[in-house]
C-alpha positions as CSV (number, residue, x, y, z in Angstrom):
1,X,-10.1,-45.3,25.9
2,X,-10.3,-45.9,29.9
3,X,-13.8,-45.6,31.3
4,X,-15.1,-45.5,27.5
5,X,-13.6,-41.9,26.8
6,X,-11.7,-41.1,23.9
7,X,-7.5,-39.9,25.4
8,X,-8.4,-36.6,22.7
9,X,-10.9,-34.5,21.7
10,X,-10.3,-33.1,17.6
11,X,-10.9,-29.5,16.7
12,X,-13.6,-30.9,14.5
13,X,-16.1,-28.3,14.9
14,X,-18.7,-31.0,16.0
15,X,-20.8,-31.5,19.4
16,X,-19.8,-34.6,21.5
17,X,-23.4,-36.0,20.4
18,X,-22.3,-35.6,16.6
19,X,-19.1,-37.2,17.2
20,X,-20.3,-39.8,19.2
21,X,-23.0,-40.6,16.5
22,X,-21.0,-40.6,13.4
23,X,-21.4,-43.4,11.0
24,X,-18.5,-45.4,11.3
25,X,-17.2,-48.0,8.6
26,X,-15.8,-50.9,10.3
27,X,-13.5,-53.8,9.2
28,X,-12.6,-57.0,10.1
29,X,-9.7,-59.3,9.0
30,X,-6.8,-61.1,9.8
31,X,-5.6,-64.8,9.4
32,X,-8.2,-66.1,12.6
33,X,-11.5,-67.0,12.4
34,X,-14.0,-64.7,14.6
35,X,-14.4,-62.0,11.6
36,X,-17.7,-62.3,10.8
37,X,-18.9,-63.8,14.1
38,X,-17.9,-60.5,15.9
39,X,-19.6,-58.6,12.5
40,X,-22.9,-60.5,13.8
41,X,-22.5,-59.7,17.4
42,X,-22.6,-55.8,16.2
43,X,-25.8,-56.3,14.0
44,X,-27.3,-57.7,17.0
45,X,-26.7,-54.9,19.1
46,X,-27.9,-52.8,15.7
47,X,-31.1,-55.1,15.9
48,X,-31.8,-54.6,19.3
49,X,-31.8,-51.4,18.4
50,X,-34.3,-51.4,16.1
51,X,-32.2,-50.6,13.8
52,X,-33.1,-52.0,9.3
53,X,-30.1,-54.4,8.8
54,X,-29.0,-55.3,5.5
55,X,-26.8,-58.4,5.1
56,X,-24.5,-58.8,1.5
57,X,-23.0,-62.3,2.0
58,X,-20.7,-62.8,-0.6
59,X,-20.7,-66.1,0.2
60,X,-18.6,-69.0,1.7
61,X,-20.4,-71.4,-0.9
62,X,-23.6,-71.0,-2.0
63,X,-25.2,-73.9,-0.4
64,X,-23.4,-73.7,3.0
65,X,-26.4,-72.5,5.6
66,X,-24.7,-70.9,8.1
67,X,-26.2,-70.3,12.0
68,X,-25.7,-66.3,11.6
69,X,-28.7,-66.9,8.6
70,X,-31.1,-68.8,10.2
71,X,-30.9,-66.7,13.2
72,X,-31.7,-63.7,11.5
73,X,-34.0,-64.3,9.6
74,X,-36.1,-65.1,12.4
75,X,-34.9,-62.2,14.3
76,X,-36.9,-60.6,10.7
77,X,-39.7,-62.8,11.0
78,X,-40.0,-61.6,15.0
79,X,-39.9,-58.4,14.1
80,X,-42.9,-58.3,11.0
81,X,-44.6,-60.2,14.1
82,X,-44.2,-58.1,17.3
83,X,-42.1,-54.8,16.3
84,X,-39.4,-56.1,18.2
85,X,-36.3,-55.1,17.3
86,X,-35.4,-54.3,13.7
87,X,-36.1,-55.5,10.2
88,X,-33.8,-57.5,8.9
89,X,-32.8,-58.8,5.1
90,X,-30.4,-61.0,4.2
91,X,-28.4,-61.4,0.4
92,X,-25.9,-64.2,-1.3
93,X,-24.1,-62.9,-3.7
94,X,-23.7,-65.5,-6.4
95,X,-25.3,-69.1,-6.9
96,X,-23.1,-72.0,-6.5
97,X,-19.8,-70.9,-6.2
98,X,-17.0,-69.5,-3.4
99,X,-15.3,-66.8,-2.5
100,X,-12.9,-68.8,-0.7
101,X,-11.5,-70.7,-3.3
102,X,-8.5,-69.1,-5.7
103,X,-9.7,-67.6,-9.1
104,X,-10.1,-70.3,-11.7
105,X,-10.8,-73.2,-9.1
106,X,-14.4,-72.5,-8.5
107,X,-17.5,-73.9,-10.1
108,X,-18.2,-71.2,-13.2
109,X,-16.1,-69.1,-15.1
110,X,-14.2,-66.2,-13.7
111,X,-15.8,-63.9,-15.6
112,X,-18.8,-64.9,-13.9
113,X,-17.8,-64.9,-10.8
114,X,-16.9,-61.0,-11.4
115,X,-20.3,-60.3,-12.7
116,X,-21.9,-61.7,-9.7
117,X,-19.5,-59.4,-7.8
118,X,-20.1,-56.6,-9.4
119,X,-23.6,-57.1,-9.6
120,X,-23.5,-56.7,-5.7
121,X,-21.7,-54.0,-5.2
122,X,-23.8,-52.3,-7.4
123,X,-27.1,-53.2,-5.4
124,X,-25.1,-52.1,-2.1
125,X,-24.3,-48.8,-4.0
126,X,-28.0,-48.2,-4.6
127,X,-29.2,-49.4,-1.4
128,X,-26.6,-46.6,0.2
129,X,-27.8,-44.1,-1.9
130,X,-31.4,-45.2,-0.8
131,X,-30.4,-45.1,2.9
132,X,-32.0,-48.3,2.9
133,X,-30.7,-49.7,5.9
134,X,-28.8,-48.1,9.1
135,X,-25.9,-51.6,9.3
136,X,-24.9,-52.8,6.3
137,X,-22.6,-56.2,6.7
138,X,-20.8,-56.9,4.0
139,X,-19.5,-60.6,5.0
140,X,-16.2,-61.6,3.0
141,X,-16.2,-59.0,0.8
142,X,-12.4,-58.1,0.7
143,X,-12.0,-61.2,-1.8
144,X,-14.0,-59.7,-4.4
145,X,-11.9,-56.0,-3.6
146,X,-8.7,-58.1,-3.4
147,X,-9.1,-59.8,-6.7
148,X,-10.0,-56.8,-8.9
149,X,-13.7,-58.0,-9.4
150,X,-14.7,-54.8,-7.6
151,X,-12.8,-51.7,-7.6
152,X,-11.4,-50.7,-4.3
153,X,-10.9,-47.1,-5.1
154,X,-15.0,-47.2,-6.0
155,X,-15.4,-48.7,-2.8
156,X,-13.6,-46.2,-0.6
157,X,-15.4,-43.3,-2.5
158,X,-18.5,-44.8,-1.9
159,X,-18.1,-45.7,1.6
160,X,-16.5,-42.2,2.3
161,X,-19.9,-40.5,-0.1
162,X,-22.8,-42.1,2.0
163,X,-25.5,-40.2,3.1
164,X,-27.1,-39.9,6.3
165,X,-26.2,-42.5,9.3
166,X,-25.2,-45.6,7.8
167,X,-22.7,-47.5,9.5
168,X,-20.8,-50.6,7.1
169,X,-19.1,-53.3,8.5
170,X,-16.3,-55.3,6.3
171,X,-15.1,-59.2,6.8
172,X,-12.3,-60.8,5.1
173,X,-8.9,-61.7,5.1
174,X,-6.4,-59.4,3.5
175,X,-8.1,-56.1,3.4
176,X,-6.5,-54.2,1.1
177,X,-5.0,-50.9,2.3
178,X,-6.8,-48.1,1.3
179,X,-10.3,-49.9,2.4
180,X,-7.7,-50.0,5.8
181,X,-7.1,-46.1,5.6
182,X,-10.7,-45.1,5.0
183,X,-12.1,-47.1,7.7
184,X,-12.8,-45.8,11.2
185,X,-12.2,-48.8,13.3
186,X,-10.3,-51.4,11.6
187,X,-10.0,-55.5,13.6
188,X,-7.3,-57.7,13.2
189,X,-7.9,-61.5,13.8
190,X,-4.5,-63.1,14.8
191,X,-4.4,-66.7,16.2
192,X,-2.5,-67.4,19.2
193,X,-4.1,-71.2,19.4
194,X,-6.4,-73.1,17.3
195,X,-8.1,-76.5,17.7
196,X,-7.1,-77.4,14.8
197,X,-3.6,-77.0,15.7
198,X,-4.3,-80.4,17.3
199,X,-6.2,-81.9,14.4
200,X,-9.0,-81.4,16.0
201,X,-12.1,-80.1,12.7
202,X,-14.8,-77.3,13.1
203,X,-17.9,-78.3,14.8
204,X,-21.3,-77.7,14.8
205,X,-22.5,-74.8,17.4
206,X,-19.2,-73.0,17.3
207,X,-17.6,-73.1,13.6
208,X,-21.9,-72.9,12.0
């Protein structure tokens, strides 16, 4: 895209202006970090634009406060204050247990862990349904997808069934393929160096 124009123009039958606002569902993975950090950067700009943001964590661990949290929810608070910027409202899925660990090494049963996965995909379906928000960020929800706790192929026809201008941006390692295929811009993280390639563990300000 040099000078921010697209190399082709589709026989779409839309206006430049509709093409250029089309909702887009985005994803993010890869081995390398910077997933959902970049998945905050766009919600900023989505803020700034006054823009309702809706944030599905399914989460790290349940207790782990991230930066990316505190920050907006302020951003919310500064908003029912002034008008500045958009509202903002922020949701962990599950209580006390991690996405990141394998199936069977978490906290609570598996079967619970899939009921608390399904239980928020199914609030995301109604809140797209609703047109609740304009950015949805879905923050390591490819575990839940990649583990069969939510059906993919739902997801996809979902995603692809949304009313209005919703855009919906994925994180997570291992995306599966058809999430891949049905997506419009698609991210993948790949390490060429890491700190901790020299033993060197996250710190605060840059890993939370």
């Amino acid at each position: 895209m040099p000078k921010g124009k697209p190399t082709t123009v589709p026989d779409d039958g839309l206006t430049t202006r509709q093409r250029r606002n089309r909702p887009l569902v985005v994803v993010h993975t890869g081995e390398m970090k910077g997933k959902s950090t970049a998945a905050f950067g766009l919600a900023l700009r989505a803020w700034n634009q006054g823009w309702p943001i809706g944030v599905f964590q399914f989460v790290k661990s349940a207790k782990w406060k991230v930066g990316e949290e505190a920050a907006f929810r302020a951003l919310g608070r500064l908003h029912e204050e002034t008008g500045e910027g958009g509202p903002v409202a922020w949701h962990k899925m599950g209580s006390g247990w991690s996405w990141i660990q394998r199936p069977g090494t978490g906290t609570g049963p598996d079967s619970d862990h899939a009921a608390d996965a399904r239980e928020g995909w199914e609030q995301i379906r109604r809140d797209l349904a609703a047109q609740t928000y304009r950015l949805y960020v879905l923050d390591e929800f490819t575990y839940p997808m990649k583990w069969g706790w939510v059906d993919v192929d739902d997801v996809v026809t979902t995603l692809r069934e949304r009313p209005g201008d919703q855009h919906v941006v994925i994180t997570g390692r291992d995306a599966d393929p058809r999430l891949l295929d049905a997506a419009d811009l698609v991210v993948e993280m790949t390490k060429v160096k890491h700190p901790m390639d020299a033993g060197q563990k996250g710190q605060r300000g840059i890993e939370w």
